[in-house]
C-alpha positions as CSV (number, residue, x, y, z in Angstrom):
1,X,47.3,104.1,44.0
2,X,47.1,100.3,43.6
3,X,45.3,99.0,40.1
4,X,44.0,95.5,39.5
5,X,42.4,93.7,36.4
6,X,39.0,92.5,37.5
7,X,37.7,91.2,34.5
8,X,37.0,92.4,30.1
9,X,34.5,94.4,29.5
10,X,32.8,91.5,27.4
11,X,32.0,89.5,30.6
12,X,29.6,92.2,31.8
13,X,26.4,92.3,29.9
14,X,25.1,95.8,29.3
15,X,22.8,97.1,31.8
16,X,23.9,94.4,34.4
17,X,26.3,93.8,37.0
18,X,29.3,91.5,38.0
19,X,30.5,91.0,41.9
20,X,34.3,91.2,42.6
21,X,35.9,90.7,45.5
22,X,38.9,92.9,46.5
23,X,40.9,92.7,48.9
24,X,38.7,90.7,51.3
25,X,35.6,93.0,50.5
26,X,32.7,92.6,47.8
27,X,32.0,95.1,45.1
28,X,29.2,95.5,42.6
29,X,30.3,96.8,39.4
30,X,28.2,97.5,36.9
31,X,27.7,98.4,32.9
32,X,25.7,101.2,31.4
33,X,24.6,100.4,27.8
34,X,26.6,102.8,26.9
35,X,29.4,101.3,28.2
36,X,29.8,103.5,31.8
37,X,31.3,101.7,34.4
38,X,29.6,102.2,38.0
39,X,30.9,100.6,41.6
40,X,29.1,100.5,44.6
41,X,29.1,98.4,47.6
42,X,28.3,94.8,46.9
43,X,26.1,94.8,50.5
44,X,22.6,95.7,51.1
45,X,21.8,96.8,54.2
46,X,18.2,96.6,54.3
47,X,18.1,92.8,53.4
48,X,21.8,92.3,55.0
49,X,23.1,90.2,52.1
50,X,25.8,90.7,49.7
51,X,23.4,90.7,46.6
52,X,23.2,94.1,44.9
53,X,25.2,93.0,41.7
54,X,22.2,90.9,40.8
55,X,19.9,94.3,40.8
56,X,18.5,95.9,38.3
57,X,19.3,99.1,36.8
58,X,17.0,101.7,35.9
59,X,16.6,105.2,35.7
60,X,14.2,108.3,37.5
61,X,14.0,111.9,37.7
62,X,14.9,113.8,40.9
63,X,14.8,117.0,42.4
64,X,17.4,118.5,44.5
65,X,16.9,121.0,47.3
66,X,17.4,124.2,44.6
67,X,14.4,122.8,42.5
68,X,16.5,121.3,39.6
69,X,15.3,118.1,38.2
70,X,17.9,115.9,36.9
71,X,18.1,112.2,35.3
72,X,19.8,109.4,37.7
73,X,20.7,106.0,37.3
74,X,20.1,103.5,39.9
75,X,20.4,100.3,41.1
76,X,17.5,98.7,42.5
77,X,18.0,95.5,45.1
78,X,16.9,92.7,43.8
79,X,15.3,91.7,47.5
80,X,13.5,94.9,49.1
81,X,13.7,96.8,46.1
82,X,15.1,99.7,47.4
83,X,17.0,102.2,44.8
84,X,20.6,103.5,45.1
85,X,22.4,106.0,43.1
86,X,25.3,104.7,41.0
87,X,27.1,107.6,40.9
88,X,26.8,109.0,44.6
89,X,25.6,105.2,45.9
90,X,23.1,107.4,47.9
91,X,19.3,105.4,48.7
92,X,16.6,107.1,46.8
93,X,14.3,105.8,49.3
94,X,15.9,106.2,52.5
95,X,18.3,109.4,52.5
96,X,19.8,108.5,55.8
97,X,22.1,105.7,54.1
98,X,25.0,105.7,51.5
99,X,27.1,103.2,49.9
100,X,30.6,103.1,48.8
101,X,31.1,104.0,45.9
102,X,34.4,103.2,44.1
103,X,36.8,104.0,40.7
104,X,37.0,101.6,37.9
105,X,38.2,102.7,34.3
106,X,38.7,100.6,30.9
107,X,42.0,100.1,30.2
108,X,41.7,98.6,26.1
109,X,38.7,95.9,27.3
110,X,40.1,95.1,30.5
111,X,37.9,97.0,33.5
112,X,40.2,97.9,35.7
113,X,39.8,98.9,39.8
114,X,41.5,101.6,40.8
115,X,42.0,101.9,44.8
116,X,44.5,102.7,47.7
């Protein structure tokens, strides 16, 4: 498994989002105010541009198919306004598409990808 430094955890402001490119593709990374790290595909596919690290985070309440309600964080384009999933980078408004999503981890203050 390759690692690479993409940047300290001081240059992403909490509950915002930072764009790295590696190797040749863009990601979205962004920062919980509790400090979670999330990584998702920088592309939106409804607007076609790369432009989901400008979104904005947020949080809702959904309901899987056995009834249980749970609390997600999202990310919600800053174009169309669609939500995705952080975690699972699944659309909460259109089930039929998925992002990447991708491992990052804190090393000290250094945020750190994690890929193969």
């Amino acid at each position: 498994m390759n690692q690479q430094t993409i940047c300290t955890l001081d240059d992403i402001i909490p509950e915002t989002g930072v764009c790295a490119l590696i190797d040749g593709k863009q990601i979205a990374i962004f920062r919980t105010k509790e400090n979670d790290l999330f990584a998702l595909d920088n592309y939106d596919p409804f607007s076609q541009a790369n432009v989901l690290s400008r979104g904005l985070i947020g949080g809702t309440t959904i309901t899987d198919d056995t009834g249980t309600a749970k609390e997600v964080l999202y990310v919600a384009s800053p174009i169309y306004k669609q939500r995705f999933n952080l975690a699972t980078g699944q659309c909460l408004d259109d089930e039929s598409i998925v992002l990447n999503t991708y491992k990052f981890k804190l090393d000290g203050n250094n945020v750190v990808a994690n890929y193969e």
